[in-house]
VOVO-569408 format. One record per residue (C-alpha): residue in three letters; x, y, z. Coordinates in steps of 0.02 Angstrom, whole numbers, plus 50000, padded with zeros to 5 digits. Last residue first. Example, Ala and Ser with C-alpha at 12.3 -4.5 7.8 and 13.67 -1.06 7.14 Angstrom:
residues 2
SER506844994750357;ALA506154977550390;
END
This chain:
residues 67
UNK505154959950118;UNK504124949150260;UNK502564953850168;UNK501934964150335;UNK503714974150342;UNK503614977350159;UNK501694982150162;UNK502264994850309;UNK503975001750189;UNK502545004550057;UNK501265012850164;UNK502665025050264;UNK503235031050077;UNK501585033550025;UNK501125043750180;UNK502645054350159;UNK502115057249966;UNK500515062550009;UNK498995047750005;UNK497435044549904;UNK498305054449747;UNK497315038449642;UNK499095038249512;UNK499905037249671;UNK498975020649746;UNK499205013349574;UNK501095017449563;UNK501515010649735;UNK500604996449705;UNK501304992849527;UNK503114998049601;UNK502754985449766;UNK502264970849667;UNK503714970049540;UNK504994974449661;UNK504084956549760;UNK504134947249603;UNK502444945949494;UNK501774926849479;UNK500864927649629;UNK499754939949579;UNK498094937649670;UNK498854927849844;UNK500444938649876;UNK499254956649856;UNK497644950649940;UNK497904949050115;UNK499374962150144;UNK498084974750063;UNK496994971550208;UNK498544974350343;UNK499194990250238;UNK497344998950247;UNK497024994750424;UNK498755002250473;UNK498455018650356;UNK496915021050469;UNK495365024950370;UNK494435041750433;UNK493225040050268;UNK493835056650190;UNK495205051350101;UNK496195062150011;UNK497735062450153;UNK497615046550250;UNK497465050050446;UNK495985061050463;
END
């Protein structure tokens, strides 16, 4: 298992390339800081991923979001 309180075997790559999708097209009015704290929060406030994990997520949604 790749994701840490997950059991569904989801690859952290999948997950940041389908978030990538949604996140610039449903709030568009939040700045990128904006965007990344509330995701970063929400996906800690779940406890789906360890704090290395979370870390490697965020700085992969930056890369994908050209941030």
């Amino acid at each position: 298992m790749i994701v840490t309180g997950l059991d569904t075997g989801v690859d952290r790559a999948v997950v940041a390339d389908s978030v990538e999708k949604v996140v610039v097209d449903k709030y568009p009015e939040n700045s990128r800081d904006v965007t990344l704290r509330r995701m970063r929060r929400a996906i800690e406030g779940k406890q789906w991923t360890a704090r290395l994990e979370t870390d490697w997520l965020m700085a992969r949604l930056r890369i994908l979001l050209g941030w």
